[in-house]
KOLBA-611699 format. One line per 3 residues: number of its first residue (from 0); their letters; for each residue x, y, z of C-alpha. Coordinates in Angstrom, 1 decimal. Layout:
NUM	a	X,Y,Z  ...
END
This chain:
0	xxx	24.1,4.7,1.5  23.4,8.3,1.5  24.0,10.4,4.7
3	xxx	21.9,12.9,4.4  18.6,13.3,6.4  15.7,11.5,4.6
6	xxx	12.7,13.5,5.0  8.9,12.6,3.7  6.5,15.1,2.4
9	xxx	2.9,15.2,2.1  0.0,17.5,1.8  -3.6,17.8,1.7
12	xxx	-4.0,20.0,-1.7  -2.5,17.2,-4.2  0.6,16.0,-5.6
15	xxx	0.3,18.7,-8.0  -0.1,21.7,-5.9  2.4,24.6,-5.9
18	xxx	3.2,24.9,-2.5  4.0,21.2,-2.2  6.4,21.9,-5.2
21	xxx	8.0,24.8,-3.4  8.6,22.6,-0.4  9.9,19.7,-2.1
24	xxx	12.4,22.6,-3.2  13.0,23.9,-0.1  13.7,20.2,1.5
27	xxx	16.0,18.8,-1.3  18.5,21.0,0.0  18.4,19.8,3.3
30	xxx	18.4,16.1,2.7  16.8,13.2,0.3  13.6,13.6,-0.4
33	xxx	10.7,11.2,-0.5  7.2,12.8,-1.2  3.8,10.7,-1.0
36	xxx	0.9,13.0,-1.7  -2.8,12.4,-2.5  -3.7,12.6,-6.1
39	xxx	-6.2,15.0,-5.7  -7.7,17.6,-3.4  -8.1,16.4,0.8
42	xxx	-8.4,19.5,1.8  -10.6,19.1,5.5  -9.5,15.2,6.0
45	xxx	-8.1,15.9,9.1  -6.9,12.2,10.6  -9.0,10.2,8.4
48	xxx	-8.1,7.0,7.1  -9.5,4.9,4.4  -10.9,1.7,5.4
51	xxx	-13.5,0.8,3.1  -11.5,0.4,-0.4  -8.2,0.0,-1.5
54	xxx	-5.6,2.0,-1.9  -3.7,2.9,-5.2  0.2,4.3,-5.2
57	xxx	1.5,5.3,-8.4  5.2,6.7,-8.8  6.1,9.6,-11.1
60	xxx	9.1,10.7,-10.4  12.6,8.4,-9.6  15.7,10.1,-9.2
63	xxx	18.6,9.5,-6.9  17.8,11.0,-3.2  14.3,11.7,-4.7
66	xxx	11.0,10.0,-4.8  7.4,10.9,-5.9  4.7,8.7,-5.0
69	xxx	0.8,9.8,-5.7  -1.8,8.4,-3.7  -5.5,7.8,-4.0
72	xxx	-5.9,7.9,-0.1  -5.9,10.5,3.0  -2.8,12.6,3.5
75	xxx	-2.5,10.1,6.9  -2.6,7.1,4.7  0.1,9.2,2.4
78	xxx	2.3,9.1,5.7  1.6,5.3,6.8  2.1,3.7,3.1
81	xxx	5.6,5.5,3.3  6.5,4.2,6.3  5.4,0.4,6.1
84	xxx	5.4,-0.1,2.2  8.0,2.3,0.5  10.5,2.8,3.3
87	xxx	12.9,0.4,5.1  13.0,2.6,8.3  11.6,6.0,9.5
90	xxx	12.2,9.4,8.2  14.2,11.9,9.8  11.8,14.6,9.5
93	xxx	8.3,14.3,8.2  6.8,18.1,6.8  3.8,18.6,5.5
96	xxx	2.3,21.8,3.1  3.3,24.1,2.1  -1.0,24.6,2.5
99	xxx	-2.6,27.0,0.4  -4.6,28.8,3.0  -3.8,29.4,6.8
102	xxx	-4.6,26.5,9.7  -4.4,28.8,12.0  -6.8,28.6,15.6
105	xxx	-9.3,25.4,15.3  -8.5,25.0,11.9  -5.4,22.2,12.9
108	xxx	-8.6,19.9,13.8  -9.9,20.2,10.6  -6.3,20.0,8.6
111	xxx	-5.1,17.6,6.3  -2.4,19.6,6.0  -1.4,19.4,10.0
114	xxx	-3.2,15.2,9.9  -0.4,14.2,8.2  2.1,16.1,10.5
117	xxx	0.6,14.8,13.9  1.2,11.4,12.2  4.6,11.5,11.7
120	xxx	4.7,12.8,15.5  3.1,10.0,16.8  5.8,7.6,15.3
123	xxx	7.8,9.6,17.2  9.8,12.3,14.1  9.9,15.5,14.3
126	xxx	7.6,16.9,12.4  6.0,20.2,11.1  3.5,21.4,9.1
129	xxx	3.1,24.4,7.2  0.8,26.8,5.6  0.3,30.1,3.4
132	xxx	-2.3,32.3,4.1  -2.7,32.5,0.6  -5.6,30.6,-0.8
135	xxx	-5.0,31.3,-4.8  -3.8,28.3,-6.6  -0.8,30.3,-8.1
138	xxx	0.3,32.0,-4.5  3.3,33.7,-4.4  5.5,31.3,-1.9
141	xxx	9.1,33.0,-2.7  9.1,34.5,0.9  7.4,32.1,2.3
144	xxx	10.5,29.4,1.5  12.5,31.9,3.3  10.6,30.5,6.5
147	xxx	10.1,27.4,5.7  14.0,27.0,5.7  14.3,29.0,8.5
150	xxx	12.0,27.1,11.1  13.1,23.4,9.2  16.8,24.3,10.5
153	xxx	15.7,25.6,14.1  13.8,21.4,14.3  17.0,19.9,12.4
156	xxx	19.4,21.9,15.1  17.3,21.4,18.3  14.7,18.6,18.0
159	xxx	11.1,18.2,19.5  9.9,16.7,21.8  7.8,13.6,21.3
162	xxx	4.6,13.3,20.4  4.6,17.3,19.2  4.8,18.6,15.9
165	xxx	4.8,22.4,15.0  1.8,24.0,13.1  3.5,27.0,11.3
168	xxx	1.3,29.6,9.7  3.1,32.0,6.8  1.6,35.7,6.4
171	xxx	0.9,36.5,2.9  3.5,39.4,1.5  5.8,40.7,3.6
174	xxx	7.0,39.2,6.6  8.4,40.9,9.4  9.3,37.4,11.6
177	xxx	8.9,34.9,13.4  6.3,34.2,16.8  6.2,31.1,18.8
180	xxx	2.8,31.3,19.9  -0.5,29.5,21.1  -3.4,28.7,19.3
183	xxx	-5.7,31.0,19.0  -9.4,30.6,21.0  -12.5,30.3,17.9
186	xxx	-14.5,28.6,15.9  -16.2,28.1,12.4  -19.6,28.4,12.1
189	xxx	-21.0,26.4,9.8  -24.0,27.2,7.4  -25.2,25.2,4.4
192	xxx	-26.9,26.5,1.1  -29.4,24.3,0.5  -29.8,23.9,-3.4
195	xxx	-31.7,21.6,-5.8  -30.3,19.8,-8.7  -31.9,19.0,-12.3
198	xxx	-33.8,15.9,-10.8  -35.0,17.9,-8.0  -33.0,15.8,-5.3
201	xxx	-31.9,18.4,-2.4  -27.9,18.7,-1.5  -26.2,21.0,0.6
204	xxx	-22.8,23.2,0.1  -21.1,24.2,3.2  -20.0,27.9,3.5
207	xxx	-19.8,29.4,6.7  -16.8,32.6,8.8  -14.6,32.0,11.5
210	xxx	-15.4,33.5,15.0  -12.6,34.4,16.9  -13.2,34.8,20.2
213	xxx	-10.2,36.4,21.5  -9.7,39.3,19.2  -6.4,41.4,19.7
216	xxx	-5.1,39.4,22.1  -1.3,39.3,21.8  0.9,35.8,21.8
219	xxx	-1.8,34.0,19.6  -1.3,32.6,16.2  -3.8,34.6,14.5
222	xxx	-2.5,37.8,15.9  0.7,37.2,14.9  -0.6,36.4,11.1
225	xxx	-2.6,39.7,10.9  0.6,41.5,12.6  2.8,40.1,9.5
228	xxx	4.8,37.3,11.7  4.8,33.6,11.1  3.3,32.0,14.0
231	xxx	5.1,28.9,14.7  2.6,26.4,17.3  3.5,23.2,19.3
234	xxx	1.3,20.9,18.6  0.5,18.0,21.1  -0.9,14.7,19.6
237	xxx	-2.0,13.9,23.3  -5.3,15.4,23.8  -6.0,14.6,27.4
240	xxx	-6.8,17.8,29.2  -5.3,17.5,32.4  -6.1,21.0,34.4
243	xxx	-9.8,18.6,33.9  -8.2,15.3,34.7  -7.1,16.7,37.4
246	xxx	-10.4,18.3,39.0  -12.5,15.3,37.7  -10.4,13.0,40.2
249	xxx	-13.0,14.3,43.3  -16.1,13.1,41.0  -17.9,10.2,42.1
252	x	-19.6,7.9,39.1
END
C-alpha cells in the first residue's frame, strides 16, 4: 500500500478545465492523486446537491497513484461519491480549483469551487480551495502553481483546525506574496436582461458588478488581490454568529 498522502480534487469549471489540470500537476507530487470533477461547467453551485436524478461516474484516466473520475453531479456530490463509492477511507487532503476567476469577499457563498472544499472540511480533512483571478479559459497558471505548492505544504506541515478550510485567492501576473487575511465586506448586485426568444417566450440572463463596501481597507482579501498578494482565508463551515447569539440570549419570544 502506498504511503504517500492521498489527496482528492475537484472543481467547479469541469474535468476538462486547465486550472484543474495544473493542480492535478501540482498535487501528484505531493501524494496519490484521486480527482472526481463534474463533466461540465458548475460554476455558482455553491453546496448544492442533486436529489432529483441520478448520478452518472465515468472514469478516464487509471494509472497507479492516479485516478480520474467525471461526474454528471455538483462539485459536493463530486466530493461525497469519492468518499462513500470510490474510496475505502478518507483523503488526507481534499483541494479544490485551481478556479478560473477569483472567490474572493461573498463570492465563497456562491462557489463551487470553495462548496466542494467546505465539504471535505466537514468530514473533518483539511482542505483548501483555490482560485485565479484569471477568468480566460487558457489563463496563464505557471506562477500561480508556485502558490499553490507553497500554501498545500504550509496545511501538509501544520494542519487545520476542524471544520475550516482555506479560500486562497491567486493575483493574476506577478505576485509579490502571500496575506492571511479576512474576507472582504460586499456584495453582487444582481440585474437581469430581460430578452425574448424566436417563439416570443420571455427569459432572463443574469449580469450584474460587485459592490465592495470596504474599499482600501488593509488585511482584506480583496485588498491583498489588487495589491498583488495571494490572500489565503479561513474558512468556517459553522455559520452561527455568536457576537448575535450572544446578545439574542436577553430576548424574550
Amino acid at each position: 500500500m502506498s504511503e504517500r498522502p492521498l489527496i482528492l480534487i475537484s472543481n467547479d469549471d469541469g474535468v476538462s478545465a486547465k486550472g484543474l489540470r495544473e493542480l492535478t500537476e501540482v498535487m501528484r507530487l505531493f501524494g496519490d492523486v484521486l480527482v472526481v470533477a463534474p463533466d461540465g461547467h458548475r460554476s455558482g453551485m455553491s453546496n448544492a446537491i442533486t436529489v432529483d436524478h441520478p448520478i452518472r461516474l465515468i472514469k478516464t484516466v487509471d494509472e497507479e497513484g492516479y485516478q480520474v473520475y467525471k461526474c454528471s453531479g455538483t462539485p459536493v456530490d463530486c466530493v461525497k461519491l469519492a468518499f462513500n463509492q470510490l474510496l475505502d477511507r478518507y483523503p488526507d487532503f481534499v483541494v479544490s480549483g485551481i478556479n478560473h476567476g477569483s472567490n474572493s469577499s461573498i463570492s465563497v457563498v456562491y462557489s463551487g469551487t470553495m462548496g466542494a472544499a467546505l465539504e471535505g472540511c466537514i468530514h473533518g480533512i483539511p482542505s483548501i480551495g483555490f482560485s485565479l483571478n484569471d477568468y480566460e479559459p487558457e489563463a496563464d497558471f505557471s506562477r500561480a502553481k508556485i502558490y499553490v505548492a507553497r500554501v498545500f505544504q504550509q496545511v501538509a506541515e501544520n494542519g487545520l483546525p476542524p471544520f475550516v478550510c482555506l479560500n486562497v485567492n491567486i493575483p493574476k501576473g506577478d505576485v509579490k506574496g502571500v496575506k492571511v487575511c479576512r474576507q472582504t465586506s460586499g456584495k453582487w448586485v444582481e440585474e437581469f436582461d430581460k430578452r425574448t426568444d424566436p417563439h416570443k417566450r420571455e427569459y432572463y440572463w443574469m449580469a450584474g458588478s460587485f459592490q465592495n463596501f470596504e474599499e482600501e481597507v488593509d488585511g482584506t482579501d480583496i485588498a491583498a488581490l489588487e495589491n498583488g498578494y495571494v490572500s489565503v482565508v479561513p474558512v468556517n463551515a459553522d455559520m452561527t454568529c455568536y457576537q448575535t447569539f450572544d446578545s439574542m440570549k436577553s430576548w424574550r419570544f
